[in-house]
Phi, psi and omega in degrees: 000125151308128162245110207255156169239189211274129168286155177286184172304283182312325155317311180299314165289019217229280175311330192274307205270010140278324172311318213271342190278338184264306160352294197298332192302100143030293180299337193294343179271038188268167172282332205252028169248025193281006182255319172311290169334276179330307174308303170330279167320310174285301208295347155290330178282316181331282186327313181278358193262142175267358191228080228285341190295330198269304157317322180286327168272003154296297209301344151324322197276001184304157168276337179249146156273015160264327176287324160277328174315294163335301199289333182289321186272015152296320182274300150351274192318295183276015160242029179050035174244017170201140193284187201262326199302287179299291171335292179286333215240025175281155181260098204283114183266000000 
């Protein structure tokens, strides 16, 4: 098993202003990109939130299951169980 340590401050906003930059990518209005989008967007809500229990029990309500899949490895990235890399690095088509 990869073992990560817990991102800084400075990580997080490192992840949110890559997220918020793939958000931005043309293509996110594709239809078969709507669970990136969907994830994308709560993992940006995710990032920002001090209060992950509450956050954790949204991502059940996501509609894609690439879209929880995303917000979970959001939540993973602040318990240092997923690299800035994995997060961030999906491929918008």
């Amino acid at each position: 098993n990869l073992s990560f340590i817990m991102p800084t401050e400075n990580q997080i906003k490192d992840a949110v202003k890559a997220i918020k930059k793939q958000l931005e990518n043309p293509n996110i209005d594709n239809e078969k990109n709507v669970g990136i989008k969907e994830g994308y967007t709560k993992a940006v809500e995710i990032l920002g939130s001090p209060n992950l229990i509450w956050i954790y029990g949204q991502v059940s309500e996501l509609k894609t299951e690439q879209g929880r899949a995303i917000a979970i490895l959001a939540i993973d990235f602040l318990n240092g169980k997923c690299s800035h890399k994995h997060l961030c690095k999906i491929p918008i088509q």
